[in-house]
PDB file of N, CA, C and O in Angstrom:
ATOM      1  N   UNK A   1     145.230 192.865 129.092  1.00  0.00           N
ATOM      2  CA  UNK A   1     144.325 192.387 130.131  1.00  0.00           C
ATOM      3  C   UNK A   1     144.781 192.987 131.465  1.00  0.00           C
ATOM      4  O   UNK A   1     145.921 192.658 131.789  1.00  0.00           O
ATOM      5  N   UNK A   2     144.187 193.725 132.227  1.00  0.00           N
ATOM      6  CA  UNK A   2     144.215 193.978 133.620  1.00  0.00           C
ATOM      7  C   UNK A   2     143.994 193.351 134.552  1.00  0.00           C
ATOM      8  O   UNK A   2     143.096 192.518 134.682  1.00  0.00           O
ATOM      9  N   UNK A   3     145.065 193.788 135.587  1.00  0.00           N
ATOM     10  CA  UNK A   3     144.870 192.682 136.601  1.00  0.00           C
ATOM     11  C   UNK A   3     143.364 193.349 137.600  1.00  0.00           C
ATOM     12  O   UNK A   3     142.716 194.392 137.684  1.00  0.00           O
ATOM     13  N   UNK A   4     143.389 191.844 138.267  1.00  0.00           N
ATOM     14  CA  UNK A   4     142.516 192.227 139.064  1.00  0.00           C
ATOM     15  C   UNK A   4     143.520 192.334 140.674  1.00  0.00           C
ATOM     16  O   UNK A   4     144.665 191.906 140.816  1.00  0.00           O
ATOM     17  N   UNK A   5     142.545 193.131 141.882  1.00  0.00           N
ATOM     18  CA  UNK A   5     143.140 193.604 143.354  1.00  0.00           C
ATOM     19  C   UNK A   5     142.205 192.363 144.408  1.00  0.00           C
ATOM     20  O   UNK A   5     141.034 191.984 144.392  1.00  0.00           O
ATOM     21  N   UNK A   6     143.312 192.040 145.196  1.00  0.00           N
ATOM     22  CA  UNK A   6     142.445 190.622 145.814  1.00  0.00           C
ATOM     23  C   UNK A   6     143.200 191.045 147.222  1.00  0.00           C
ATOM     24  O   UNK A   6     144.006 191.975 147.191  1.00  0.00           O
ATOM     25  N   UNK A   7     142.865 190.188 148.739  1.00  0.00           N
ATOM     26  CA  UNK A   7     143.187 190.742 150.034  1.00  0.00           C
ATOM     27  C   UNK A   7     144.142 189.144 150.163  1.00  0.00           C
ATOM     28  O   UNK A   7     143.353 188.237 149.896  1.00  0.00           O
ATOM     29  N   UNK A   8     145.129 188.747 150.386  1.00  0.00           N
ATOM     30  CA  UNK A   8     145.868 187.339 151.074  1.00  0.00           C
ATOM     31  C   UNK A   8     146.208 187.559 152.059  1.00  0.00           C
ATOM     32  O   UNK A   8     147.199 188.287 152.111  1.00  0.00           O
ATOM     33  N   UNK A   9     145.818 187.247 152.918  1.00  0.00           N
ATOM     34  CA  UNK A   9     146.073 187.170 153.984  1.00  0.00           C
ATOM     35  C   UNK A   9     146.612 188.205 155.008  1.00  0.00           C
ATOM     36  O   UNK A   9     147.421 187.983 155.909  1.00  0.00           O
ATOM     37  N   UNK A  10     145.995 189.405 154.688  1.00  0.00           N
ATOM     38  CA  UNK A  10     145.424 191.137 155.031  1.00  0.00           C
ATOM     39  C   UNK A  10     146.457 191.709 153.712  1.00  0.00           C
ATOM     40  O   UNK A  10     146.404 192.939 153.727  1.00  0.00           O
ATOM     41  N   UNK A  11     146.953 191.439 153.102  1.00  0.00           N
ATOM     42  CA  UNK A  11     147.935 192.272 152.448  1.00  0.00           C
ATOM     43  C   UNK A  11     147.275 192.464 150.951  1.00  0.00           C
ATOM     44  O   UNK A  11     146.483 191.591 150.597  1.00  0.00           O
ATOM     45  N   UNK A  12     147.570 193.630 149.985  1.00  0.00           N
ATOM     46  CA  UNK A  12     146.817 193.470 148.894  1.00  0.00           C
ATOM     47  C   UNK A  12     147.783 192.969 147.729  1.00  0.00           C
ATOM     48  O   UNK A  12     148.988 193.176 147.591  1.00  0.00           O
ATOM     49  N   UNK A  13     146.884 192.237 146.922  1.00  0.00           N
ATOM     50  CA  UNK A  13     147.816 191.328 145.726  1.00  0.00           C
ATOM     51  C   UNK A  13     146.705 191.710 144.188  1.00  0.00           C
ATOM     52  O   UNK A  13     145.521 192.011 144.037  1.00  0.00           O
ATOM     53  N   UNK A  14     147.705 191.520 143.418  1.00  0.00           N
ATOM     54  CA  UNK A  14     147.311 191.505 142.108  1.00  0.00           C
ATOM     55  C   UNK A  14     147.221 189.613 141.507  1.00  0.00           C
ATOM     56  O   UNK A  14     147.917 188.715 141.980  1.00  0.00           O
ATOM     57  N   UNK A  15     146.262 189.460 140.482  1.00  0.00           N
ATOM     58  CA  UNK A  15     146.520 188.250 139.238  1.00  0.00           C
ATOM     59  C   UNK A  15     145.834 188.951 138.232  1.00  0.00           C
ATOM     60  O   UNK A  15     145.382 190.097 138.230  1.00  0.00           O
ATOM     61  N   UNK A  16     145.832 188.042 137.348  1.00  0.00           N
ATOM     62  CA  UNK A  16     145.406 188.100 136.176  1.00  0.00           C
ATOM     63  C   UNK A  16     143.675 187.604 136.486  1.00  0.00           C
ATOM     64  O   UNK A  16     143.271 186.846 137.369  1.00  0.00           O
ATOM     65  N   UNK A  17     142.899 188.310 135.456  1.00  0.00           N
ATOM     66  CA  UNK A  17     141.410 187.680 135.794  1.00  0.00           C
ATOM     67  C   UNK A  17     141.387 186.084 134.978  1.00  0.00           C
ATOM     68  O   UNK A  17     141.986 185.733 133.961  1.00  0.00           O
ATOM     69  N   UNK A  18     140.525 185.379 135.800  1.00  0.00           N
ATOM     70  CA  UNK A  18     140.044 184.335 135.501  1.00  0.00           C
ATOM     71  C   UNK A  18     141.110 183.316 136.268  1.00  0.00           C
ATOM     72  O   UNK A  18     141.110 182.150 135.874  1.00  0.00           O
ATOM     73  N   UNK A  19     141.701 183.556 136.964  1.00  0.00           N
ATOM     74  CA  UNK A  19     143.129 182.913 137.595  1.00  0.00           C
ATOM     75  C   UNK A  19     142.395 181.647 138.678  1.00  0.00           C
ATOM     76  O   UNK A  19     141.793 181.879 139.726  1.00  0.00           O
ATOM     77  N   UNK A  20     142.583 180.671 138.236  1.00  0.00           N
ATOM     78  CA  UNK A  20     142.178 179.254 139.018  1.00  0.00           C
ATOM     79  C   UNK A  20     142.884 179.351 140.307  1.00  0.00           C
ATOM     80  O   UNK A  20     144.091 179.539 140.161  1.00  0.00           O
ATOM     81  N   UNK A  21     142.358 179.253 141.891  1.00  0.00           N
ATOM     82  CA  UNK A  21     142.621 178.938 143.053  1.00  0.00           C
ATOM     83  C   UNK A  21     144.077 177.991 142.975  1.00  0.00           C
ATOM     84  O   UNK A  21     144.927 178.511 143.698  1.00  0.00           O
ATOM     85  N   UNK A  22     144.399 177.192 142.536  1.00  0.00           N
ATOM     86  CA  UNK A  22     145.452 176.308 142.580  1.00  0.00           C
ATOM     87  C   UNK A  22     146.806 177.094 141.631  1.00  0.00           C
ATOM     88  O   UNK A  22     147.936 177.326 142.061  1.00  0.00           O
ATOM     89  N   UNK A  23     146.405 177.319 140.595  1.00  0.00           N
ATOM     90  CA  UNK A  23     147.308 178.086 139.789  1.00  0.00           C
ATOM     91  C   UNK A  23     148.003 179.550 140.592  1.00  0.00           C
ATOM     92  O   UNK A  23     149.135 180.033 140.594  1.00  0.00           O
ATOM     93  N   UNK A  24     146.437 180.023 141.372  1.00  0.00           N
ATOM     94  CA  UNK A  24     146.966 181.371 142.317  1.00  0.00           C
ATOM     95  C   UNK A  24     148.314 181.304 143.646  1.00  0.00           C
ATOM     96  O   UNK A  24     149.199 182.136 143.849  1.00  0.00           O
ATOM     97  N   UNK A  25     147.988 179.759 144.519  1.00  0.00           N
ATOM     98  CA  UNK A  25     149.302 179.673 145.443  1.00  0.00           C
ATOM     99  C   UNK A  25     149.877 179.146 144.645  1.00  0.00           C
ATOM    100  O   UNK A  25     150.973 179.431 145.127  1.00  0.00           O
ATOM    101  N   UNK A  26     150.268 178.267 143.295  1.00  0.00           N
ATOM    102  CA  UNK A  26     151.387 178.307 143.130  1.00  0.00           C
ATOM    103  C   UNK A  26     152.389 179.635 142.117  1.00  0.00           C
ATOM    104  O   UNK A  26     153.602 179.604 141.907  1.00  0.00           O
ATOM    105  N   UNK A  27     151.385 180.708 141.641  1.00  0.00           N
ATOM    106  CA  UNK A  27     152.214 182.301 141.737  1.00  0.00           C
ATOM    107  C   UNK A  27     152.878 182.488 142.817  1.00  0.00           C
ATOM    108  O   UNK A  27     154.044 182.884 142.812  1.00  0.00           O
ATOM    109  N   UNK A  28     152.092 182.178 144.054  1.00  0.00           N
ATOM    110  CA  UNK A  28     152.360 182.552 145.150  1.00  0.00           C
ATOM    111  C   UNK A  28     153.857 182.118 146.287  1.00  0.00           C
ATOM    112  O   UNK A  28     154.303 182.622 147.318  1.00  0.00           O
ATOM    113  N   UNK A  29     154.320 180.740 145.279  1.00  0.00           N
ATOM    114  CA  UNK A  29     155.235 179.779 146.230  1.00  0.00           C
ATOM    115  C   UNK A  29     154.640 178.666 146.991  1.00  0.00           C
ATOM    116  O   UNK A  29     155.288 177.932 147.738  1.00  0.00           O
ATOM    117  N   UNK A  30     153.208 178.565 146.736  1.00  0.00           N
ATOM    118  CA  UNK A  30     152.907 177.446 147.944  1.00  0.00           C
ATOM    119  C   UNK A  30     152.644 176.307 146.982  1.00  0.00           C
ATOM    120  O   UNK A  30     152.447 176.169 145.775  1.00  0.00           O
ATOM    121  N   UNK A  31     152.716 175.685 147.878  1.00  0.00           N
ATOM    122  CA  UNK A  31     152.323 173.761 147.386  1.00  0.00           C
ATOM    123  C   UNK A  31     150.705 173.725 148.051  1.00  0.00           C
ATOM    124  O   UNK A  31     150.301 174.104 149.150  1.00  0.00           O
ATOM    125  N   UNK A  32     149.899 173.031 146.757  1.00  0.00           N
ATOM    126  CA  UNK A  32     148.684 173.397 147.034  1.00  0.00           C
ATOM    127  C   UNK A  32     148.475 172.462 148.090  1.00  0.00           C
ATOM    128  O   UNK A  32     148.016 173.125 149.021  1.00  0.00           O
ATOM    129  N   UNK A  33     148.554 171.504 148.364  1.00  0.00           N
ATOM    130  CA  UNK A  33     149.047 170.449 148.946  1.00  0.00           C
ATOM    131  C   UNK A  33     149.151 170.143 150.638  1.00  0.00           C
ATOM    132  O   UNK A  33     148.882 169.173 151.347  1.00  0.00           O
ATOM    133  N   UNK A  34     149.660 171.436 150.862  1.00  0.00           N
ATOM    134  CA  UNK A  34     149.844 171.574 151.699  1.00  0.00           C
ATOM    135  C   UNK A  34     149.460 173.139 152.499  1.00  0.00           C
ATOM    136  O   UNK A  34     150.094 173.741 153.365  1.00  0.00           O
ATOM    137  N   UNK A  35     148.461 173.405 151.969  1.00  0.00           N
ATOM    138  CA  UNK A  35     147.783 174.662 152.726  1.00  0.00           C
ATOM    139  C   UNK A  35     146.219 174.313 152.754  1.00  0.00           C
ATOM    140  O   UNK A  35     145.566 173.383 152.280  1.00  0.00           O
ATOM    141  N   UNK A  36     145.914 175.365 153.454  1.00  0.00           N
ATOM    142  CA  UNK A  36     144.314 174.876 154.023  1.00  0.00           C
ATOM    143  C   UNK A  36     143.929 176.766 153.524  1.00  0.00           C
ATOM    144  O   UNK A  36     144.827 177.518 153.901  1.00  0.00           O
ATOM    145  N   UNK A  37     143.052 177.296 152.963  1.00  0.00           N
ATOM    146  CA  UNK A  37     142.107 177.842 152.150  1.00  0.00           C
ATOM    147  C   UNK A  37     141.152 178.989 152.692  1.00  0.00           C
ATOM    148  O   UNK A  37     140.713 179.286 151.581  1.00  0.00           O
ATOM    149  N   UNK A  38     140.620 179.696 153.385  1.00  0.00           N
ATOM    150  CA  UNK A  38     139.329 180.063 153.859  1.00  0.00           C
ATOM    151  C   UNK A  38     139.286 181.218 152.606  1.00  0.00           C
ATOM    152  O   UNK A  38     140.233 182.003 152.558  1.00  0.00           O
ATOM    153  N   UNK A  39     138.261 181.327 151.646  1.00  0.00           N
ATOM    154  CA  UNK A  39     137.823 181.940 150.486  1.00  0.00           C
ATOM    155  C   UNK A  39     136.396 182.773 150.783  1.00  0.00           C
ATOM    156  O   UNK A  39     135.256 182.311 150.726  1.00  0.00           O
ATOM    157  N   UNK A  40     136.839 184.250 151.144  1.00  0.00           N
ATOM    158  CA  UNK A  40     135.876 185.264 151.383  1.00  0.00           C
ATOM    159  C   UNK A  40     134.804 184.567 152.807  1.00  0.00           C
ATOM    160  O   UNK A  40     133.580 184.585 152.938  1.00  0.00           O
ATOM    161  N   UNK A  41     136.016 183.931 153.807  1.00  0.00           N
ATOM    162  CA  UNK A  41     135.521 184.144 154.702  1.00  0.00           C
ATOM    163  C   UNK A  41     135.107 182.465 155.242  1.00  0.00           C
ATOM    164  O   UNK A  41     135.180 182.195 156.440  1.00  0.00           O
ATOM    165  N   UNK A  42     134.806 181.730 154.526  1.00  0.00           N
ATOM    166  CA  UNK A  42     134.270 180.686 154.444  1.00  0.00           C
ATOM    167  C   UNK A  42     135.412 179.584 154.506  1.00  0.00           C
ATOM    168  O   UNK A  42     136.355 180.266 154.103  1.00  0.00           O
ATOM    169  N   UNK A  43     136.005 178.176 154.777  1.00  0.00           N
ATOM    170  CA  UNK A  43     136.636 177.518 154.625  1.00  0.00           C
ATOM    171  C   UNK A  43     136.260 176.660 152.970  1.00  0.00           C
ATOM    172  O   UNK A  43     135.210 176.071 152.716  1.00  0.00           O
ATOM    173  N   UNK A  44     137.500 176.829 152.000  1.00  0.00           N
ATOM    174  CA  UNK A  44     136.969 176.114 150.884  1.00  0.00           C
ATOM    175  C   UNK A  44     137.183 174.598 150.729  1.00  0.00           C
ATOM    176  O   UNK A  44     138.406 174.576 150.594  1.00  0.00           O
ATOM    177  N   UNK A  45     136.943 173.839 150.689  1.00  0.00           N
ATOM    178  CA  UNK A  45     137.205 172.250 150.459  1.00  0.00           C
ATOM    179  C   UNK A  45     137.944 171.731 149.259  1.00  0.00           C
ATOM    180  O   UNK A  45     137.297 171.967 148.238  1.00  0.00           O
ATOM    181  N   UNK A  46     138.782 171.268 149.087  1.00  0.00           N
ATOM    182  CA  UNK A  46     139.549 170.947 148.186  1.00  0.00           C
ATOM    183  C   UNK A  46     138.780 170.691 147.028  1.00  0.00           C
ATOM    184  O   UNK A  46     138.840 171.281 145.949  1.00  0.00           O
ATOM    185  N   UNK A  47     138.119 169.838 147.331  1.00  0.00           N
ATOM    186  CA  UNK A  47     137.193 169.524 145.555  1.00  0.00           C
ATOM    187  C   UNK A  47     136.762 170.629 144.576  1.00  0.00           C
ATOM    188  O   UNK A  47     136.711 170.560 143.347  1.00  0.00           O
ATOM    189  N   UNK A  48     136.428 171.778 145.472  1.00  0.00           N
ATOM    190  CA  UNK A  48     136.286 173.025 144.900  1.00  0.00           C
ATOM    191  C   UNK A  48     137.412 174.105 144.354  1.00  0.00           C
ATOM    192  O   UNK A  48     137.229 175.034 143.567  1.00  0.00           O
ATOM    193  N   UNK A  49     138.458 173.757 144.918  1.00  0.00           N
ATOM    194  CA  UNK A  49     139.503 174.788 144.108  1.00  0.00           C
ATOM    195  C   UNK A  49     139.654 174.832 142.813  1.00  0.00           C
ATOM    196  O   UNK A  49     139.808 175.938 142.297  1.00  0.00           O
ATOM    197  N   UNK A  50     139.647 173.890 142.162  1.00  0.00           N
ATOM    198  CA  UNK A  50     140.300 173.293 140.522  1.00  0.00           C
ATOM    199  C   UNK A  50     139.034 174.452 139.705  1.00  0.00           C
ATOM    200  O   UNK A  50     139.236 175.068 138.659  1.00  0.00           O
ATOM    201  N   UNK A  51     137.753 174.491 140.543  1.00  0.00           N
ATOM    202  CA  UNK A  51     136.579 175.540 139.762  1.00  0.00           C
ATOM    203  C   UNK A  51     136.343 176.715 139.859  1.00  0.00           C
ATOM    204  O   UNK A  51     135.743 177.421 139.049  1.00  0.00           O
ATOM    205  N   UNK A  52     136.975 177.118 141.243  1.00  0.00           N
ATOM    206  CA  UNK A  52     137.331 178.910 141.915  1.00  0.00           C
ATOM    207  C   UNK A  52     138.200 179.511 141.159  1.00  0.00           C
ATOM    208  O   UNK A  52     139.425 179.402 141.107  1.00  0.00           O
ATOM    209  N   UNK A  53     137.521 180.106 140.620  1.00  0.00           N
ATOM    210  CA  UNK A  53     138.149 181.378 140.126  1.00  0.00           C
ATOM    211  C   UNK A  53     138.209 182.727 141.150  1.00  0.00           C
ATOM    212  O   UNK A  53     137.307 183.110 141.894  1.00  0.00           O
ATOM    213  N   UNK A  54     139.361 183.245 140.985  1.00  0.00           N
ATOM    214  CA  UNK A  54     139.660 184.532 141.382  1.00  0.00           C
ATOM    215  C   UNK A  54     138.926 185.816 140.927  1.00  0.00           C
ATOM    216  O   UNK A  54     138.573 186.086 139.778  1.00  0.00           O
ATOM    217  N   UNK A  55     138.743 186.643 142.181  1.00  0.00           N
ATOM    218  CA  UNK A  55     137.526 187.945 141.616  1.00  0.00           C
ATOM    219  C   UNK A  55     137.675 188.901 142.244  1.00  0.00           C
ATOM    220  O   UNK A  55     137.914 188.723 143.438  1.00  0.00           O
ATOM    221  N   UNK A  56     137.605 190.233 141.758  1.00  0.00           N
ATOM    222  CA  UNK A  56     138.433 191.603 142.160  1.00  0.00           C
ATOM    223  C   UNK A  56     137.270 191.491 143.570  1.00  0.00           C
ATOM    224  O   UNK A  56     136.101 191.119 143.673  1.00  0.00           O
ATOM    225  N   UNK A  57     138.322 192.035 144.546  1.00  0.00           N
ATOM    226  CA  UNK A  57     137.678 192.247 145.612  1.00  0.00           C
ATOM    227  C   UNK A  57     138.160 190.907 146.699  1.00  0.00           C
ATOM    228  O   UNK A  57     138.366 191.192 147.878  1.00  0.00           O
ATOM    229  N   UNK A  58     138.361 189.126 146.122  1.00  0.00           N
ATOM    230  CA  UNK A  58     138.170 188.235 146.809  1.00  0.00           C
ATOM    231  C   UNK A  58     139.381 189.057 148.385  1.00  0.00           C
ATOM    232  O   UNK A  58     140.221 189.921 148.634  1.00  0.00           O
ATOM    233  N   UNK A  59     138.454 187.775 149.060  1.00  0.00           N
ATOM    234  CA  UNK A  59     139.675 187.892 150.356  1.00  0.00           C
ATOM    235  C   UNK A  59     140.060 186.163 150.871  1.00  0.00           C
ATOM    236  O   UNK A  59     139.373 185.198 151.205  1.00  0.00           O
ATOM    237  N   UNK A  60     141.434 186.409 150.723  1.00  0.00           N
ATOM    238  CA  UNK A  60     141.633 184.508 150.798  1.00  0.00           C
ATOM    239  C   UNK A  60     142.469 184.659 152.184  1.00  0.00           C
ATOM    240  O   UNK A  60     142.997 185.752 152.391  1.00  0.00           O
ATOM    241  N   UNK A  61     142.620 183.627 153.141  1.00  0.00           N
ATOM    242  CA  UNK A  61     143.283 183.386 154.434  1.00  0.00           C
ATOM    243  C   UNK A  61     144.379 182.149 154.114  1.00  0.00           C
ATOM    244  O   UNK A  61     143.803 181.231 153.529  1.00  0.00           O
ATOM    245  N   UNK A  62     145.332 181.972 154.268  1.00  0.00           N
ATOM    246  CA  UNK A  62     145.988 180.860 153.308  1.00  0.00           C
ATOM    247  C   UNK A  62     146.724 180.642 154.616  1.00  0.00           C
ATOM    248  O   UNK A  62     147.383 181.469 155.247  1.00  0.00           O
ATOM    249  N   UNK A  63     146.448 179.184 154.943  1.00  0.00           N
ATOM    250  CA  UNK A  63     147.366 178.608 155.850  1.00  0.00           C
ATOM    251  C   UNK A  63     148.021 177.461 155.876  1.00  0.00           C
ATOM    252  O   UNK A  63     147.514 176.353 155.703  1.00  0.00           O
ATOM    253  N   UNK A  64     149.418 177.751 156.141  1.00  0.00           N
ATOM    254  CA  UNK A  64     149.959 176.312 155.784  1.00  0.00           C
ATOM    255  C   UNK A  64     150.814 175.080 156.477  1.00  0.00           C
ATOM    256  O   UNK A  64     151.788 175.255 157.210  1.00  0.00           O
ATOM    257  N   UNK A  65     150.482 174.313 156.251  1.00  0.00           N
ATOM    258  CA  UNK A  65     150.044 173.020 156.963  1.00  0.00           C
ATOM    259  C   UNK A  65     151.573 172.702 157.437  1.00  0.00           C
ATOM    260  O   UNK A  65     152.397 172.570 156.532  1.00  0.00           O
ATOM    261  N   UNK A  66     151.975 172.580 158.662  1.00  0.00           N
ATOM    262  CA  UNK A  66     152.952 172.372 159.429  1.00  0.00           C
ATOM    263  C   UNK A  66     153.038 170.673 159.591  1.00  0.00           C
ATOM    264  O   UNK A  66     152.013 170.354 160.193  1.00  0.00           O
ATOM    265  N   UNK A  67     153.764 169.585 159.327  1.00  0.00           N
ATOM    266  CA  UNK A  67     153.957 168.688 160.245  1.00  0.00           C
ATOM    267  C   UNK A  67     154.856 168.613 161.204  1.00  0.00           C
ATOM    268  O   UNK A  67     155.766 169.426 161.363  1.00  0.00           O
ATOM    269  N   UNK A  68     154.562 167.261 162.148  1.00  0.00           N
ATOM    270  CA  UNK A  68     155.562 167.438 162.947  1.00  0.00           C
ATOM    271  C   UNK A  68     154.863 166.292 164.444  1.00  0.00           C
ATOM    272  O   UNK A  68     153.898 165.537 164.323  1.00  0.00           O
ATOM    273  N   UNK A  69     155.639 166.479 165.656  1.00  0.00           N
ATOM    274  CA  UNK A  69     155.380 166.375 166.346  1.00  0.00           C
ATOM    275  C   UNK A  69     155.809 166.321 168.137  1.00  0.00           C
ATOM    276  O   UNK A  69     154.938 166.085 168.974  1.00  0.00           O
TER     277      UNK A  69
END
């Protein structure tokens, strides 16, 4: 199976096709948990990750959630 070429956050990355949004940051090191999403441009809403699949070409913005004060 070949990977597919995707943009994170300007840099280019490889997965595997069919690769679930949640399964993808945690390849990545992140806690899903704690990042916020924008998926080809758009902000994605949590309810929707668990069904996003990954797709040659996507471009994801991955930002992650600081506390504090």
């Amino acid at each position: 199976m070949s990977e597919i070429t995707l943009q994170i956050n300007g840099k280019t990355q490889t997965c595997l096709p069919a690769t679930k949004l949640p399964q993808m940051l945690e390849n990545l090191g992140m806690n899903p948990r704690l990042v916020a999403v924008e998926y080809n441009g758009e902000i994605l809403h949590r309810q929707y990750w668990e069904n996003t699949e990954i797709k040659e070409g996507d471009q994801l913005e991955i930002v992650t959630i600081v506390g504090g004060g």
